[in-house]
ZAMARGU-4260 file (C-alpha; in steps of 0.2 Angstrom, whole numbers, plus 5000, padded with zeros to 4 digits):
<rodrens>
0) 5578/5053/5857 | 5588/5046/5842 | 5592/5029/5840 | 5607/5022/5831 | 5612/5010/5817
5) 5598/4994/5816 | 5584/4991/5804 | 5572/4983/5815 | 5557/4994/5823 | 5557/4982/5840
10) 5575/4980/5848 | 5583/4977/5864 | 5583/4996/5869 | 5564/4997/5863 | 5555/5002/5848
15) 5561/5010/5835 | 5553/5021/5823 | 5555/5036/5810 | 5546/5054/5811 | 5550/5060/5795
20) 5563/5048/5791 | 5573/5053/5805 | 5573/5039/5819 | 5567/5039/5835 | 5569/5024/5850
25) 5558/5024/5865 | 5561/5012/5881 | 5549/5007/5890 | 5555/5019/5904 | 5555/5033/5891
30) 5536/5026/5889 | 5534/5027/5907 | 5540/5044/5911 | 5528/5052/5899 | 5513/5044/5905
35) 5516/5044/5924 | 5514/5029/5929 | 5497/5029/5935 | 5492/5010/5922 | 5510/5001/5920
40) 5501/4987/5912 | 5493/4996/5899 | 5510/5006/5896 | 5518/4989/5896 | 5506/4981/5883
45) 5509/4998/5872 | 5525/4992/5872 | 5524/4973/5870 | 5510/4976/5857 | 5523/4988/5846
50) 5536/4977/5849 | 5526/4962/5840 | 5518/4973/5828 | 5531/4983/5819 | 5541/4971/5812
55) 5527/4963/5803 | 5520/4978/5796 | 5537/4986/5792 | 5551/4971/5789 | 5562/4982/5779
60) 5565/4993/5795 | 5556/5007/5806 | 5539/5014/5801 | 5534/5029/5797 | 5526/5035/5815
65) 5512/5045/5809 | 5507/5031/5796 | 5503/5019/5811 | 5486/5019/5814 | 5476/5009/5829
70) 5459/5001/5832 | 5455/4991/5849 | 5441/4989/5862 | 5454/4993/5874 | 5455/5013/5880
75) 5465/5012/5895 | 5474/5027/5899 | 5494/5019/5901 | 5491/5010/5883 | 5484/5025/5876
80) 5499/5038/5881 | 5512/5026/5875 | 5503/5022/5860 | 5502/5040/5857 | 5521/5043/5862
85) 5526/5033/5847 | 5515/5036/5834 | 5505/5053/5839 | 5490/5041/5833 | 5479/5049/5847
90) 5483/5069/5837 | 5483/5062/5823 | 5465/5053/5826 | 5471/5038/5819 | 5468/5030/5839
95) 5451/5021/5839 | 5443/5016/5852 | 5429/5001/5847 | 5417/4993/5858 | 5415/4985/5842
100) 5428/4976/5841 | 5429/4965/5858 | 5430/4948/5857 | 5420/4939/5873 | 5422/4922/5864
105) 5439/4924/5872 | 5431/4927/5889 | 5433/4942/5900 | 5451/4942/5904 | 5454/4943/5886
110) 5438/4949/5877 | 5446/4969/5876 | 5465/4965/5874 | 5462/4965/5855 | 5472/4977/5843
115) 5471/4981/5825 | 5489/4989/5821 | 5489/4997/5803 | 5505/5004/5794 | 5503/5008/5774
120) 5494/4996/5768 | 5498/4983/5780 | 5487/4979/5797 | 5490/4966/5809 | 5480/4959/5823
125) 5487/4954/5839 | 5476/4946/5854 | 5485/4946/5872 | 5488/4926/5876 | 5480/4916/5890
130) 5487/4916/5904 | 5495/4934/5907 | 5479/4944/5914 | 5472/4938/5932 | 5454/4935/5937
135) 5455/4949/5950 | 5466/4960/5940 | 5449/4961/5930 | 5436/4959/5944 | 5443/4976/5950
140) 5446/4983/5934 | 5429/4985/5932 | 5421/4989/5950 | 5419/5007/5950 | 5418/5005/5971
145) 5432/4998/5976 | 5438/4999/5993 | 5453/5009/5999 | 5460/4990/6002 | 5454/4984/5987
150) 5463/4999/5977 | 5478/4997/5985 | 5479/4977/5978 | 5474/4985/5961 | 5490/4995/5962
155) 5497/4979/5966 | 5491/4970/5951 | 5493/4984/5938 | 5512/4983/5943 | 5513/4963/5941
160) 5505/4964/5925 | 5517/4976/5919 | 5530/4964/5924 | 5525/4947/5920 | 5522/4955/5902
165) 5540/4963/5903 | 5548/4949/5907 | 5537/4940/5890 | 5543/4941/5873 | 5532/4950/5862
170) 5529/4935/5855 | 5525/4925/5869 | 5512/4940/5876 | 5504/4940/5860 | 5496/4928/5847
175) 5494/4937/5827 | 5478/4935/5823 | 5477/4938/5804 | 5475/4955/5794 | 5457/4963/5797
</rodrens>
């Protein structure tokens, strides 16, 4: 999946980056068909999250994609295979999962959507926004006995969190939070 011409790591057709200084560009489709589409939300905040980090930690143009590294609370399955699409951070174990790291100050529609992106020498921290994740999307993201019912609205909610955040600039989805 080469990409041409453009410096950026984030563009219109999706992220951009370099596997041994060749470049690579992967939609969020592309993001999609790998995983399977079991967690659209978290494939989509994969997305939105490289989209907003990348640029910071690489201005100059596309990173290096086994020289981005990855800490967050968050583990879910859709983030995890798009993250790993990108930057083989999951092989490479440069993918950390940190209960550590959650944030409840933010409160529990916001406390895991935390992510400490690292390139070089360079680490961002990005924290979803207010606003994009729903009480129930989280009520049943945590109860292990849902309904037949109740999982079917699950399946409803993943997909509308994938879109609300799709149809968000990366920089409207997600606030920087400083270097860590």
């Amino acid at each position: 999946m080469s990409s041409p011409g453009g410096g950026r790591a984030a563009t219109d057709s999706g992220i951009t980056v370099l596997d041994d200084g060749r470049r690579l560009s992967f939609s969020f489709e592309d993001l999609m068909k790998y995983h399977g589409g079991g967690s659209p939300g978290g494939v989509a905040q994969a997305f939105k999250v490289l989209e907003r980090a990348l640029p910071l930690l690489s201005p100059d143009g596309p990173p290096e994609r086994r020289e981005i590294s990855l800490r967050t609370p968050f583990g879910g399955p859709g983030f995890r295979d798009a993250f790993e699409m990108v930057t083989r951070a999951a092989t490479g174990d440069r993918f950390v999962v940190d209960p550590e790291l959650l944030r409840p100050e933010l409160g529990k529609k916001r406390e895991q959507f935390v992510f400490h992106i690292t390139h070089r020498a360079h680490t961002v921290t990005l924290v979803i926004r207010g606003g994009l994740v729903r009480d129930d999307f989280i009520q049943l993201l945590h109860n292990e006995n849902r309904t037949a019912e109740e999982d079917a609205h699950f399946e409803t909610l993943k997909q509308d969190f994938a879109d609300r955040l799709m149809a968000s600039s990366a920089q409207d989805a997600y606030d920087v939070d400083g270097p860590s």
